[in-house]
C-alpha positions in Angstrom: -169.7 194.5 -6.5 -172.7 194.9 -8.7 -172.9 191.5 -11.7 -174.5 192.1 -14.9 -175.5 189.6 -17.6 -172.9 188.7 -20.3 -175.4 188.6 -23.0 -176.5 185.5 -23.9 -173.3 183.0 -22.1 -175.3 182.3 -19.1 -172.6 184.3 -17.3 -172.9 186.4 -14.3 -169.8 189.2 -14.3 -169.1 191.7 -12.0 -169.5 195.1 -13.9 -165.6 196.4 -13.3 -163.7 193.8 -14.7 -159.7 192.9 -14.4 -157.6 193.6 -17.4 -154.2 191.4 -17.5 -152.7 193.4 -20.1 -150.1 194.9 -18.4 -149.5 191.8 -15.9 -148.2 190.2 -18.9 -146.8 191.9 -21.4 -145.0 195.8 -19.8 -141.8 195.8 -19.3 -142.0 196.4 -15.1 -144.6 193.7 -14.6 -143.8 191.7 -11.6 -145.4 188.5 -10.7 -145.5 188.7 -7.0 -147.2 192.2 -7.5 -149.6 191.2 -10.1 -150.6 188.1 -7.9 -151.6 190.2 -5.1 -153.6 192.2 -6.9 -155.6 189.5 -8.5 -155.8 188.3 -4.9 -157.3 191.6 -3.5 -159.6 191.6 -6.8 -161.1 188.6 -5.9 -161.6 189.3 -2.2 -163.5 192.4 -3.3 -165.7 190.6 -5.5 -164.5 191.1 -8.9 -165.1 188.0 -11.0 -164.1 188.8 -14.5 -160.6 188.4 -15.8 -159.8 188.9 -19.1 -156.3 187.7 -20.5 -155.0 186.8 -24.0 -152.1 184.6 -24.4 -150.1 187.2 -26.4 -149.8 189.1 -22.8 -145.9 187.4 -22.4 -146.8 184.1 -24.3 -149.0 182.4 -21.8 -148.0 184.6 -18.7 -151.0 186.6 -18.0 -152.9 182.9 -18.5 -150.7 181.2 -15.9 -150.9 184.7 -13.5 -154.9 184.3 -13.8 -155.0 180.3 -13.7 -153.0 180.1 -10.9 -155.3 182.3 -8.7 -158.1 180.9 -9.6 -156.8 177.4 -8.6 -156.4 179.2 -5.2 -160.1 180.5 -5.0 -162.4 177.3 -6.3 -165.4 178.2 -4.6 -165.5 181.3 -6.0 -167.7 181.8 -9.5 -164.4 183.0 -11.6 -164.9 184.0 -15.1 -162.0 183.1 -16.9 -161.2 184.7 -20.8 -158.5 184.4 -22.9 -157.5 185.4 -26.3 -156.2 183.2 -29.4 -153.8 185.2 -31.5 -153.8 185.7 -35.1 -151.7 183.3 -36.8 -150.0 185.9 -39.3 -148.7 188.0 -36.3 -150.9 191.1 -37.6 -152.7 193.7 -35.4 -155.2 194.4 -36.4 -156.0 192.3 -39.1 -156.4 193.4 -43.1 -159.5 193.1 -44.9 -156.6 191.3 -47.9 -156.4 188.6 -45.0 -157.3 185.3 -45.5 -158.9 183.5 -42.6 -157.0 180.6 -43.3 -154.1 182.7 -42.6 -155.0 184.2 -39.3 -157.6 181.2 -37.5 -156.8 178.1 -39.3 -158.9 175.4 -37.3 -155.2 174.0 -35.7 -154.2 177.0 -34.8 -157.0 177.9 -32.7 -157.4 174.4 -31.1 -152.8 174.3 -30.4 -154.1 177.7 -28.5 -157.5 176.2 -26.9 -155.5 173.6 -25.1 -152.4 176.3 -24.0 -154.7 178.3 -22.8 -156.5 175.7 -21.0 -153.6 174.1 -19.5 -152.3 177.4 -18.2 -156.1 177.9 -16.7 -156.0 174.3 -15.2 -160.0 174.1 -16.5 -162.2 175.2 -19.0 -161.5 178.5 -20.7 -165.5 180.7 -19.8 -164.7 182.7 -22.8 -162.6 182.4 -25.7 -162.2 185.2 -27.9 -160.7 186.2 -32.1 -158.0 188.6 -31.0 -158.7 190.3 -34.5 -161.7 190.0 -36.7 -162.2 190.6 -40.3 -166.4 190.6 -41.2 -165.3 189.4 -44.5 -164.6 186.1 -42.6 -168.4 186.0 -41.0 -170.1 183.4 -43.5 -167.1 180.8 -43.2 -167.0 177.6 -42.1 -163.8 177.0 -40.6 -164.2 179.0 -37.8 -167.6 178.2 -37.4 -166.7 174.3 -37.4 -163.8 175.1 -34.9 -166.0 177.1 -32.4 -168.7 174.3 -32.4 -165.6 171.7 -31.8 -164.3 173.5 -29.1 -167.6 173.7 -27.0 -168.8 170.4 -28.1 -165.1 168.8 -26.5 -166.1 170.7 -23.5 -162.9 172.9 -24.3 -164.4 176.2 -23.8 -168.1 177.6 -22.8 -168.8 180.6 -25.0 -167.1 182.5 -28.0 -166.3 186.0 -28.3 -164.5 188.8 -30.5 -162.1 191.4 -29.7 -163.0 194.0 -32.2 -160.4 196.2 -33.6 -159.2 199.7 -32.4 -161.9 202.4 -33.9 -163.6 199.3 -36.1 -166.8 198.6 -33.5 -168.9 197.8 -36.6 -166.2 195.3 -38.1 -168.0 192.4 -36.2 -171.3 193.0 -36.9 -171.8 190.9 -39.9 -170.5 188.0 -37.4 -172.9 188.9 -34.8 -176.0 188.0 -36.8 -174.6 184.9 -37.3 -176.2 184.1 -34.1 -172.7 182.8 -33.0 -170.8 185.1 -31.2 -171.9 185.7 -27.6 -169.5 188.9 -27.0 -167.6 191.5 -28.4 -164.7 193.1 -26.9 -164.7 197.2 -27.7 -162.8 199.9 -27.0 -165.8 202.2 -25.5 -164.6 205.5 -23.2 -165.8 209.0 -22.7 -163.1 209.7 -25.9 -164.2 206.5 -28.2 -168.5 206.5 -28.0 -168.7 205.3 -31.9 -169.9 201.6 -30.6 -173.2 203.2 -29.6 -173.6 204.4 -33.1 -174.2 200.9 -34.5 -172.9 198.0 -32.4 -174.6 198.3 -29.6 -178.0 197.8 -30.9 -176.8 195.1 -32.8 -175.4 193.4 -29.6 -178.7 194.4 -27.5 -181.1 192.5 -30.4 -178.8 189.5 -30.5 -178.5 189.5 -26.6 -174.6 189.9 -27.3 -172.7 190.6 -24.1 -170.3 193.8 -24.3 -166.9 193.8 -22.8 -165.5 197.8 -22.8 -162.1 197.6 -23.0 -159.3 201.1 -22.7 -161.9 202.6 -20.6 -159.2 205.4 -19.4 -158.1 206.0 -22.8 -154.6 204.1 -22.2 -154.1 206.2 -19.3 -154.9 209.3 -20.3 -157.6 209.4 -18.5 -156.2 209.0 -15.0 -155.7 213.3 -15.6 -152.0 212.3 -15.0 -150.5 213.0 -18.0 -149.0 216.6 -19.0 -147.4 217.8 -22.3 -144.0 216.8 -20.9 -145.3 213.4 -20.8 -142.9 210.8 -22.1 -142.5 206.8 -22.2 -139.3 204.6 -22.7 -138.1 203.2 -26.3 -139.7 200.5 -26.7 -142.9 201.4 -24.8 -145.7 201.5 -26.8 -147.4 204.5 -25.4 -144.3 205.9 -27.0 -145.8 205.9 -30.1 -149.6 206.0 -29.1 -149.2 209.1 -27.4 -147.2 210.3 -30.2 -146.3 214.4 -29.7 -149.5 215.5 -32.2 -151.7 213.0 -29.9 -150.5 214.0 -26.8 -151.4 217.3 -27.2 -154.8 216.9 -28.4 -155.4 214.1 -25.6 -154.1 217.2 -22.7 -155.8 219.7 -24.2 -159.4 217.4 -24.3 -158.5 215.8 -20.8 -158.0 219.5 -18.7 -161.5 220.1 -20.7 -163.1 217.0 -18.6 -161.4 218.2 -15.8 -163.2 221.3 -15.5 -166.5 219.7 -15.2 -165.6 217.3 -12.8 -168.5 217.7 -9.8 -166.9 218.2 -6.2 -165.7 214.8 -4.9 -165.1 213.0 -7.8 -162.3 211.9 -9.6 -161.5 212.2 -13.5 -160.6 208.0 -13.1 -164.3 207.9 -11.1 -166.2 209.9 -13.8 -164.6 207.9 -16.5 -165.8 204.5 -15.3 -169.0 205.6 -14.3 -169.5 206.6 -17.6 -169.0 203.8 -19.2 -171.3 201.9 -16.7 -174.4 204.3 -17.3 -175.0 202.4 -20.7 -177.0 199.6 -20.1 -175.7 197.7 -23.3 -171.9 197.3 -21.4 -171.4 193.9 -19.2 -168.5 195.1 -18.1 -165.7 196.9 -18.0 -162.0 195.8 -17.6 -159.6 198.1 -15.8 -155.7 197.3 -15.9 -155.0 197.3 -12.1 -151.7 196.1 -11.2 -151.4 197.6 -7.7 -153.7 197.5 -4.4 -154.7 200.7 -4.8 -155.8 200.7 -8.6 -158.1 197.6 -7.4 -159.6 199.4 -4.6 -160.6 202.3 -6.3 -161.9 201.1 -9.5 -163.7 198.2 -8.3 -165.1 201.1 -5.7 -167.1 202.6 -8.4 -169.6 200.2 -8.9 -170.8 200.5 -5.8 -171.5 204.6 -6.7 -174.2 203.6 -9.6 -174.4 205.0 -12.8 -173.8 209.2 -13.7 -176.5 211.4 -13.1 -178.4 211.7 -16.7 -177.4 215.3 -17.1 -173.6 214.8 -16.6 -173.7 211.8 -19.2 -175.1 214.3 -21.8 -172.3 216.6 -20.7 -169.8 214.1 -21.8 -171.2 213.3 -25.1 -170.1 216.4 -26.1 -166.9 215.1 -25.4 -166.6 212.2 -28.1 -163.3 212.4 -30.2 -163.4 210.2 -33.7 -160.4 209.9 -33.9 -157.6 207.9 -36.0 -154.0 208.6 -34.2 -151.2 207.7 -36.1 -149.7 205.1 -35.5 -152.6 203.1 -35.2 -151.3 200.4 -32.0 
């Protein structure tokens, strides 16, 4: 498994990362299942794992902790996610950030988190970010607490859905040391404007939804459906399901002879040199082998990843999730 830099944390990550999204939070998690593939993630040299307490209250945190009490040798980078007070994703420019990261808030969380890690939390991230909230001092204070307490190591944002430059203004602060972005073949609007901003401030870059939500696993049809109550229900409304077919059988034709839509997805993503990583939801031994596979392929051949520029959708699906 090839490591990359995470910007400006001192932190060594392998370049496919493990997503603990739907360890936590779907409705068919299983614990047993999700601990062994954290298990065969490590063994295969993964050493990201980004969580967020909202995945089940503190499950996906306990899942992650846990393993990583079981591997102590090995260099684990552990992330987590505080959520926003007022319950809200994303988060409203009419927010107040007292209303969303008041300093108690965050440090109640810091030590949850921690607990349910059974050390320090490597990287603690906003789970929603508002720029308006860049030049204040309350979070700044809090951040500087929580590091100085020895609480946590570095500080990061999630950025949210189709905002990558909401977070910029907090970048040149000088004190964020990642961003988390939703960055695919689809969603290519971070390169636009964040990613320079993130390469001048030595910033690291954590890709999230790098197969779309699924769709691109080339799985889905136009008789695709989800459960009440699943959220894909409504992401992959019928109007965005039909555009997301329609632009996924397009990808499909260009696929070169051995590879995989998953494969050409990821490597994608990892042919920009401003991404530290990648996280992948892989809740099975066979989702681990095969992502984590890819890093080991390298990069797309230059003429491919102009190919799939082409490709970029800006889009705003309603609902927004």
């Amino acid at each position: 498994m090839k490591q990359r830099k995470l910007g400006k944390t001192g932190f060594d990550v392998s370049e496919i990362g493990h997503g603990l999204w739907g360890m936590g939070s779907w409705s068919d998690a299983d614990d047993n299942a999700s601990r062994a593939a954290l298990r065969l993630s490590v063994e295969r040299g993964c050493t990201f794992f980004d969580s967020a307490f909202v995945y089940g209250n503190g499950r996906s945190d306990n899942l992650i902790g846990g393993i990583a009490r079981e591997y102590p040798q090995r260099p684990l980078v552990l992330a987590s996610k505080i959520p926003p007070a007022n319950g809200q994703w994303p988060s409203s420019p009419e927010n107040r950030l007292s209303a969303v990261f008041p300093r108690a808030h965050v440090i109640e969380y810091a030590k949850t988190i921690r607990h349910a890690f059974g050390r320090r939390i490597d990287l603690l991230q906003f789970h929603v970010w508002e720029d308006a909230w860049a030049q204040e001092a309350e979070w700044q204070d809090t951040v500087a607490e929580l590091k100085a307490k020895g609480m946590i190591g570095a500080f990061g944002l999630s950025l949210n859905r189709w905002q990558p430059e909401n977070g910029i203004a907090a970048i040149e602060t000088g004190l964020v040391e990642s961003v988390q972005v939703i960055y695919n073949v689809f969603d290519q609007t971070p390169e636009d404007r964040l990613f320079p901003v993130c390469r001048a401030h030595d910033v690291g870059v954590i890709a999230r939804v790098p197969l779309d939500e699924g769709s691109l696993g080339g799985k889905m049809t136009l008789q695709t459906r989800f459960p009440e109550g699943d959220w894909r229900a409504g992401y992959f409304n019928p109007k965005n399901l039909a555009e997301t077919v329609t632009r996924v059988e397009a990808l499909k034709k260009m696929l070169p002879e051995g590879m995989s839509l998953p494969e050409m997805a990821l490597r994608f993503i990892l042919s920009e040199p401003a991404v530290s990583t990648l996280i992948a939801g892989m809740r099975s031994p066979d989702h681990v082998h095969a992502n984590l596979a890819v890093s080991d392929k390298g990069p797309l051949p230059t003429d491919l990843v102009a190919k799939l520029r082409a490709h970029r959708w800006d889009r705003r699906p309603s609902p927004p999730t």
